[in-house]
N, C-alpha and C positions, 0 to 999 in steps of 0.2 A: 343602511346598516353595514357595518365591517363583516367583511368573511370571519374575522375572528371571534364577531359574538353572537356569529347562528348557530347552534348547536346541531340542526339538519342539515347543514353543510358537512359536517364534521362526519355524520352517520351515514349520507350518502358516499362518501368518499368510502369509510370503512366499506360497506356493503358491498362496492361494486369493483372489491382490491381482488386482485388473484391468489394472494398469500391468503389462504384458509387463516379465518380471525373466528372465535368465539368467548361471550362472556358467560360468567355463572355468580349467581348470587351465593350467600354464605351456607347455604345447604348443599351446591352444587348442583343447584338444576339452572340448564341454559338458558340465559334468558335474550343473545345475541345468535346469530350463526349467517357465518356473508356467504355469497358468489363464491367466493375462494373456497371455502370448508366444503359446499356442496360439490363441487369440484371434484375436490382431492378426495372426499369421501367416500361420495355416490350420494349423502344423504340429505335430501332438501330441506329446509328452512320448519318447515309444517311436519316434517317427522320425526324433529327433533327438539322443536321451543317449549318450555314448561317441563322437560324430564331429564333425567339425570342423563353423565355421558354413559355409563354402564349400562342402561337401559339398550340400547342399540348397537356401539361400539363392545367389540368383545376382549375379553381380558387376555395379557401377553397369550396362556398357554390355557389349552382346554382344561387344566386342572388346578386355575389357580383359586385360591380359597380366598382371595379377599374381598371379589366381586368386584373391584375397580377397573376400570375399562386401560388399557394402554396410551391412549392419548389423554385423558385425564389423570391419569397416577399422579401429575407431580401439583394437581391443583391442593392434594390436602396438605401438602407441606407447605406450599405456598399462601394458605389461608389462616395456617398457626404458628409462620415463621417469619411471613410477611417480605421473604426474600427472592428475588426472582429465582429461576429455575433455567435451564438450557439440558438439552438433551437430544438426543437422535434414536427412533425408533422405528420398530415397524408395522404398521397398522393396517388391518383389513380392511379392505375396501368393501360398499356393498355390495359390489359384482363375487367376491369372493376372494380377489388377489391380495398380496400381500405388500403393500406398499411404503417406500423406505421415505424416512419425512425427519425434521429438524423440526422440534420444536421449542420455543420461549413463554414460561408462564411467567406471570408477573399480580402484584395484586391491585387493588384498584381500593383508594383510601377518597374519604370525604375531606373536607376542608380543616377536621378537627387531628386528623390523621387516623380516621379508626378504619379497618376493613372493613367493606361494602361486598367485596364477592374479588373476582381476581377474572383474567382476562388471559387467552392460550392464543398466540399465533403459530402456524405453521406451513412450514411448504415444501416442496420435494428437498431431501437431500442433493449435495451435487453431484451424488451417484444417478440420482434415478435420471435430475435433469440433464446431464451429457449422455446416459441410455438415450433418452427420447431423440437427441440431437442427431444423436448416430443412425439411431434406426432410422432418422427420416433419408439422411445421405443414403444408407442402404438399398432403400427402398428403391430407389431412384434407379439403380444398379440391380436390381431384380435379385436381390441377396437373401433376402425374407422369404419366408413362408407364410404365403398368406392365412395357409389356416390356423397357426401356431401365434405367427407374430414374433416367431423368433428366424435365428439363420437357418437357410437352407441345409439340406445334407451335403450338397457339392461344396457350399462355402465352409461348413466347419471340419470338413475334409482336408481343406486346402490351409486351415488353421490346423490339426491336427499334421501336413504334412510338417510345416512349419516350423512347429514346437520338437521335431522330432529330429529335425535337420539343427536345429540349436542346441538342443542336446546333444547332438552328435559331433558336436564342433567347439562348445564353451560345455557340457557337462551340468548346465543348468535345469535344476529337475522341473520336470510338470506332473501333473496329477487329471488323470481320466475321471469322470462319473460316469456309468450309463446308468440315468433315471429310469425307469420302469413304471406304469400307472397301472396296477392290477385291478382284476375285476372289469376293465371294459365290458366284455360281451355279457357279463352282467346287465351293467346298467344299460348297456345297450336295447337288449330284452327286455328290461323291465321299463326303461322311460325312454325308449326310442334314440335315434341317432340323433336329434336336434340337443340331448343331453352329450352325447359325448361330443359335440364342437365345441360346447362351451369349456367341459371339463380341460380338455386338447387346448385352450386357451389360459386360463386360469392358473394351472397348476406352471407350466413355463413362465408366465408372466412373473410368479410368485418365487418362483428359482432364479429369475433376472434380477429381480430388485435384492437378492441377497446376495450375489456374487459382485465383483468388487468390477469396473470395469477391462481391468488387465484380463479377464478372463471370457468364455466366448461359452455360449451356449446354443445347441444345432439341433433339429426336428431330423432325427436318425429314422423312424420309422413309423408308423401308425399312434400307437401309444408309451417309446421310447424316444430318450433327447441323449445326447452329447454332453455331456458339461468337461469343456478343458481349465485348469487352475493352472494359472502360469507362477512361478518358482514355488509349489508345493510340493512337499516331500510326503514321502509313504507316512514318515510319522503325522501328519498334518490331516491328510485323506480323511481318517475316521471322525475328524472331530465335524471338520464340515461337512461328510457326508450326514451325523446325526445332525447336524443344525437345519440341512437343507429338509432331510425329513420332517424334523419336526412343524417345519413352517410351511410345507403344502400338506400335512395333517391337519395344519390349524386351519387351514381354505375351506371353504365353506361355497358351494354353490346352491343357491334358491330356484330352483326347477318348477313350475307349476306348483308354487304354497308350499314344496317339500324342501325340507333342508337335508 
């Protein structure tokens, strides 16, 4: 028999792709999910087959009213317009971080050309993938904080000298953040210290995937980070300081059943 007319050839290959694939029939409940999607997600195949993406995947922002999940938003356009889709987004992962992804809807027609449901692939933007690339060189270099997963304080120090000495020589502005995660010794008391490693992970993670690589992000102190914007100006600061908020508000950690 031809490779061309197994159709289990076809599904093994999907399945065991790294680029996150998933299918939905015309109601939008999944009825594919590869290696890839559990991957990039967190979420495995048996927690997601038979249910909608909003079911588990959470929507852009805590307040959104339409209920559709962020990596499904562009399937209903795609199911009543019949035209592919592309788009770049960011989406929680089920650890709680917030991760930046490219994705392509497309739909999926029978032989007569009607809709049958529609088909989403996605995979890291080529922000997140040159992050990973970097961090791994870093690592190597003892540059990282291991408990963070971001730069050390000596290294975004010697980035901060940097930016500072550039500015002082070409005039080219940069822009500081210092994050702050309030409430630790809260949560510390009330769910133990194996709650805040995770939190100390999570929330950086979710500030990395949304700053652009020109920019450099540093484990300043216990539950403070660093973020340097390279040619951001004062008027700039505020809009990315609210975006960066907003999206380790949306992080979500699952502790012992609690959210």
């Amino acid at each position: 028999m031809s490779l061309s007319n197994d159709p289990e050839v076809y599904r093994s290959v999907l399945e065991h792709m790294r680029t996150g694939i998933y299918l939905v029939d015309r109601q939008q409940r999944i009825q594919f999910w590869n290696e890839g999607a559990e991957s990039l997600t967190g979420y495995l195949r048996q927690d997601v087959l038979g249910h909608f993406c909003r079911d588990f995947l959470a929507p852009p922002t805590q307040d959104a009213a339409d209920g559709i999940c962020e990596l499904g938003g562009a399937l209903g356009t795609v199911l009543r317009d019949g035209r592919p889709v592309i788009t770049e987004l960011s989406l929680r992962h089920k650890a709680g971080r917030q991760v930046a992804l490219r994705v392509r809807s497309v739909p999926i027609r029978n032989s007569d050309g009607v809709i049958l449901g529609a088909a989403e692939s996605f995979d890291e933007s080529h922000r997140g993938a040159y992050s990973e690339r970097r961090h791994e060189k870093l690592a190597n270099f003892g540059c990282l904080d291991e408990a963070t997963g971001v730069l050390t304080r000596s290294f975004i120090d010697t980035h901060l000298r940097e930016s500072l000495i550039t500015f002082s020589e070409h005039r080219i502005p940069f822009s500081i953040l210092l994050v702050e995660i309030d409430g630790i010794d809260h949560f510390r008391e009330q769910y133990g210290p194996g709650a805040i490693t995770v939190i100390l992970r999570v929330a950086p993670q979710t500030i990395e995937n949304a700053i652009r690589p020109m920019d450099f992000l540093g484990h300043y102190s216990e539950n403070k980070f660093l973020t340097i914007l390279s040619e951001c100006s004062a008027m700039e600061i505020r809009l990315v300081g609210d975006r960066l908020q907003k999206m380790v508000s949306n992080s979500k950690v699952k502790w012992w059943a609690t959210m």
